[in-house]
PLY file of the C-alpha trace (Angstrom):
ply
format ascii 1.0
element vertex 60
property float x
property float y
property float z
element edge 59
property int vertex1
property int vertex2
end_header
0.00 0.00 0.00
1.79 3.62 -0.93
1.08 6.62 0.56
-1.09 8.00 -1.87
-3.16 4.50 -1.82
-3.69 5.68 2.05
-4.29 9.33 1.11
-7.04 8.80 -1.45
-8.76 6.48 1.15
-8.95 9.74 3.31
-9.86 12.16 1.05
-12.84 12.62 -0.28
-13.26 12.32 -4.05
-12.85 14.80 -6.13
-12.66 15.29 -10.23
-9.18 17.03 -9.61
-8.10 14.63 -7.40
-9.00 11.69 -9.57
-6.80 14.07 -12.15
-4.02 14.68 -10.48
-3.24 11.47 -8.52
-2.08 9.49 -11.38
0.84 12.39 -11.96
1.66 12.10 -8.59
2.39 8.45 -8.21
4.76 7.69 -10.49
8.08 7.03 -9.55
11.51 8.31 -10.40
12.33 12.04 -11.38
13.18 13.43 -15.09
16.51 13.02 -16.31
16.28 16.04 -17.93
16.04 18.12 -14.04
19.31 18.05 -12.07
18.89 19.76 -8.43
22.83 21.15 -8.58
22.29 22.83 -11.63
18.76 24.65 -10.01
20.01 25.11 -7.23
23.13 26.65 -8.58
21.31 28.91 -10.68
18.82 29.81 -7.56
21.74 30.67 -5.86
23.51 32.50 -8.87
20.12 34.78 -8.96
19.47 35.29 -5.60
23.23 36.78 -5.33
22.63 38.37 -8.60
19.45 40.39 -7.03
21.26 40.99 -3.72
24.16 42.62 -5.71
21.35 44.76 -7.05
19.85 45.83 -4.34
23.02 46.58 -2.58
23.88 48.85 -5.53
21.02 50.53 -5.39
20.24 51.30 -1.87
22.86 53.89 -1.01
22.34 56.48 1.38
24.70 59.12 -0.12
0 1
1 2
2 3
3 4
4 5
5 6
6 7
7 8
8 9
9 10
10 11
11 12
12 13
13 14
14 15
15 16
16 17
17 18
18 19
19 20
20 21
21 22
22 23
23 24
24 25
25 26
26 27
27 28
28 29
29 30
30 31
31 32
32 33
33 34
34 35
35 36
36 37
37 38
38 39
39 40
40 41
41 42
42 43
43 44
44 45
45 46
46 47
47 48
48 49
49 50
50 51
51 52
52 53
53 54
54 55
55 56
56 57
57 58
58 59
């Protein structure tokens, strides 16, 4: 029994449940997403926009 086996049993039944619950339980992720490379380029633009902001807020 999975999780979402024991989820559906709980929750009452809905059309967008009934859509969405197939998505969800398949297994394995996509080759084509690799977490270093987004989180990489999360951190890359979240140093990018501090940068920015930095720049920008100058009390002169």
């Amino acid at each position: 029994m999975t999780q979402f086996t024991a989820f559906t049993s709980l929750a009452p039944s809905s059309p967008a449940v009934d859509a969405v619950l197939p998505l969800a339980s398949e297994s394995g992720a996509h080759d084509s997403l690799n977490a270093y490379a987004i989180g990489g380029g999360a951190l890359a633009a979240l140093l990018l926009l501090l940068w920015i902001t930095t720049r920008l807020n100058r009390d002169r």
